[in-house]
Residue frames as a rotation matrix with the C-alpha (Angstrom) as fourth column:
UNK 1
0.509 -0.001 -0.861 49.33
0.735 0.521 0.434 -62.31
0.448 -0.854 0.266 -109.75
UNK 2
-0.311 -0.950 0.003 51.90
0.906 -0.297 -0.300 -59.65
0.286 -0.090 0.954 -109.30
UNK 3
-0.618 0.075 0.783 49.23
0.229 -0.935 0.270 -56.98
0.752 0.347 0.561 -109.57
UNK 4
0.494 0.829 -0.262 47.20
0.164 0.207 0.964 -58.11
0.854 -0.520 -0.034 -107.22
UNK 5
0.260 -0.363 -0.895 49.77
0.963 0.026 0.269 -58.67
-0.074 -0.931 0.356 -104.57
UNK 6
-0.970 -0.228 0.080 51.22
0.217 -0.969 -0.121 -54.68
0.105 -0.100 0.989 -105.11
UNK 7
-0.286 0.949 0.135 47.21
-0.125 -0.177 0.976 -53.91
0.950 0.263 0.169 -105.28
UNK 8
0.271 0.211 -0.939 47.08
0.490 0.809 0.324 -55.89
0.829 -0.548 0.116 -101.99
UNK 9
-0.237 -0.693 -0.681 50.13
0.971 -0.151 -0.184 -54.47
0.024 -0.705 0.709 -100.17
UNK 10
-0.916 -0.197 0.349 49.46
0.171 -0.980 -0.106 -50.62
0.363 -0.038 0.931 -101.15
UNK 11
-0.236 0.767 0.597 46.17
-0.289 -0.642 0.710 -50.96
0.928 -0.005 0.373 -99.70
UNK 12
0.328 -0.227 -0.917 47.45
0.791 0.596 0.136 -52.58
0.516 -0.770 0.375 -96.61
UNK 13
-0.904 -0.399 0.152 49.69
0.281 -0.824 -0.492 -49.06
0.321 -0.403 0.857 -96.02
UNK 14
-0.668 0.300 0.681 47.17
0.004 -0.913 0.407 -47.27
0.744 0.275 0.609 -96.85
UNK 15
0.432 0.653 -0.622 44.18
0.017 0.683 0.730 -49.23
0.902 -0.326 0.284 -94.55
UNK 16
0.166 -0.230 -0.959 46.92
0.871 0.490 0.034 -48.83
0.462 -0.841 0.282 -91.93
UNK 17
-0.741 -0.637 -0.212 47.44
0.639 -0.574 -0.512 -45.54
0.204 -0.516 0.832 -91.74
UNK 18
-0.356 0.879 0.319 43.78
-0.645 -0.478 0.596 -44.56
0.676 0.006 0.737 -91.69
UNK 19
-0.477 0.213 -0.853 43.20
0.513 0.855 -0.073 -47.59
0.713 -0.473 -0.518 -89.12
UNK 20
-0.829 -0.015 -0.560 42.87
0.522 -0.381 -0.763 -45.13
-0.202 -0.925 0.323 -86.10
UNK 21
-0.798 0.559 -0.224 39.96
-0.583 -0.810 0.056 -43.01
-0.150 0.175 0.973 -88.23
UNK 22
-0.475 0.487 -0.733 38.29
-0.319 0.681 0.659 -46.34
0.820 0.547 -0.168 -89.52
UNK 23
-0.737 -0.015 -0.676 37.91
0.563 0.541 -0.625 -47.63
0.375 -0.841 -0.391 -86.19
UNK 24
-0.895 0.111 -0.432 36.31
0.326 -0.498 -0.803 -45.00
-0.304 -0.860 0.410 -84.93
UNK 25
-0.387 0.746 -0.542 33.77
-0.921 -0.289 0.260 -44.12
0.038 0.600 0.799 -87.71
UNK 26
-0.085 0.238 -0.968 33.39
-0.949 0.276 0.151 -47.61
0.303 0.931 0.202 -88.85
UNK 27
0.456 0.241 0.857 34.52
-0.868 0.335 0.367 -49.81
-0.199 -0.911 0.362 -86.66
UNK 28
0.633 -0.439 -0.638 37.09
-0.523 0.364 -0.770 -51.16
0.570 0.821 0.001 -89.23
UNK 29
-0.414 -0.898 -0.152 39.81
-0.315 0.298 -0.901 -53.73
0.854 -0.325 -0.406 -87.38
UNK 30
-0.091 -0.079 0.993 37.88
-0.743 0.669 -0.015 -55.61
-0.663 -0.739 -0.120 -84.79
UNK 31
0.684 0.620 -0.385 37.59
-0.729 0.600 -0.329 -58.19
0.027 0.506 0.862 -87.53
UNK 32
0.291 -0.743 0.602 39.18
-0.276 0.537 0.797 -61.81
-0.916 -0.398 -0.049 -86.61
UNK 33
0.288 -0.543 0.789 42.50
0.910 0.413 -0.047 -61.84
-0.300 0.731 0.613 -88.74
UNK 34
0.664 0.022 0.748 42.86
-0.073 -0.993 0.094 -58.21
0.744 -0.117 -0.657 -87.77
UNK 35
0.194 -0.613 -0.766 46.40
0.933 0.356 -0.048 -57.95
0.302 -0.706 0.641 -85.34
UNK 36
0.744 0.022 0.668 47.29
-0.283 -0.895 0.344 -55.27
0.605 -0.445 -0.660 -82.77
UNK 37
0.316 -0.860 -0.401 50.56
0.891 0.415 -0.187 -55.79
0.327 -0.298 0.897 -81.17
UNK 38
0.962 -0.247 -0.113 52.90
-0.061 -0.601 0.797 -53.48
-0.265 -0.760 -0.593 -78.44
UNK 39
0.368 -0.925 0.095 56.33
0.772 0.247 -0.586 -52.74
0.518 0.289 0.805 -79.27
UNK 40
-0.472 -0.819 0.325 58.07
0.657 -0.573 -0.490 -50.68
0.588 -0.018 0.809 -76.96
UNK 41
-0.670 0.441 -0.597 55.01
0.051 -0.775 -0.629 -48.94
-0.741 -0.452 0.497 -75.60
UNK 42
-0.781 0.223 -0.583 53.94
-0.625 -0.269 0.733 -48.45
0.006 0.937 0.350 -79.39
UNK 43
-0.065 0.632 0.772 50.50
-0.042 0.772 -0.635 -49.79
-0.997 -0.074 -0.024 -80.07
UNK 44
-0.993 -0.070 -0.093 51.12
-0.113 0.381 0.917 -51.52
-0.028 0.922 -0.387 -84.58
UNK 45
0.047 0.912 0.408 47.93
-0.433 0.386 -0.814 -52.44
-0.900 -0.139 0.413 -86.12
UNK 46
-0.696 -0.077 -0.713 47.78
-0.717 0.021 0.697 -54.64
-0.039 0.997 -0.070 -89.40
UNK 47
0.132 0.940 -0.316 44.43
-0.687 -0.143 -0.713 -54.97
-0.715 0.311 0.626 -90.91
UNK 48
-0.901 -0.380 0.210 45.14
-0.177 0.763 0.622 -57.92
-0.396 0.523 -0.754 -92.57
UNK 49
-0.500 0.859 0.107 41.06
0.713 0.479 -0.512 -59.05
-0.491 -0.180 -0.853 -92.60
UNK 50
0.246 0.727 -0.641 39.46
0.161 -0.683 -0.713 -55.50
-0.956 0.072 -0.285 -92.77
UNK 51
-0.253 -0.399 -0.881 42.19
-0.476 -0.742 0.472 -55.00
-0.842 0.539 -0.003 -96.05
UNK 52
-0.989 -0.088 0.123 41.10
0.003 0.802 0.598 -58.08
-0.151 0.591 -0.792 -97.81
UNK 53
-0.278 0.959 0.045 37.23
0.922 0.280 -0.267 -57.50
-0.269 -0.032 -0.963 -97.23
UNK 54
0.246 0.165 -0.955 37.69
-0.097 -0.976 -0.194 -53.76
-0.964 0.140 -0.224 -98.36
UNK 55
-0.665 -0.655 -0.358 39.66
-0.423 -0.065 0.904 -54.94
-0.615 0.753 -0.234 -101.36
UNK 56
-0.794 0.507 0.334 36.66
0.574 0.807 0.139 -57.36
-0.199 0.302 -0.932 -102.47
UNK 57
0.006 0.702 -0.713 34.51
0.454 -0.637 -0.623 -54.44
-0.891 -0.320 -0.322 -101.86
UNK 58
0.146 -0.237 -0.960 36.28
-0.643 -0.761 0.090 -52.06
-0.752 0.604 -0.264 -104.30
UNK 59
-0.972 -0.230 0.040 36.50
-0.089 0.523 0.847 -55.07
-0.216 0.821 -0.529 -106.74
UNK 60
-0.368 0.703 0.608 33.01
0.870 0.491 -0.041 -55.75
-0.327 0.514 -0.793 -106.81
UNK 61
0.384 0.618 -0.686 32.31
0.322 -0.786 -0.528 -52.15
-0.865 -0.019 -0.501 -107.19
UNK 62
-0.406 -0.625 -0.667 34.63
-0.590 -0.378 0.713 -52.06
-0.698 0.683 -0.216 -110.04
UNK 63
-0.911 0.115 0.396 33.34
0.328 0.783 0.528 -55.24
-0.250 0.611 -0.751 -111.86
UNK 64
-0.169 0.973 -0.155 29.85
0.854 0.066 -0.516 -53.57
-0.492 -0.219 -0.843 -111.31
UNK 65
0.556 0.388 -0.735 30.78
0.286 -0.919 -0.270 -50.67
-0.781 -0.060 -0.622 -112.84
């Protein structure tokens, strides 16, 4: 369980800080359960949705392989 959540979270960072390239290629983060929020001026994204359906991805490609 433990591995999964760290597994989870480090591919949340990661997923977020590539958000702005994903989008644009891919079209990664309009998915509902995907959040975008203002602070300050600042525009946050967290890929909650896109990081969970990428993670399934790279599992099944692992289980397949």
């Amino acid at each position: 369980m433990l591995k999964w959540l760290l597994t989870t979270l480090l591919a949340l960072i990661v997923f977020s800080a590539a958000m702005p390239w994903l989008a644009r290629r891919f079209g990664v983060g309009n998915i509902p359960g995907d959040m975008r929020f203002k602070v300050r001026g600042r525009e946050y994204m967290l890929p909650l949705a896109s990081t969970l359906l990428l993670t399934a991805v790279a599992w099944l490609i692992g289980r397949i392989l």
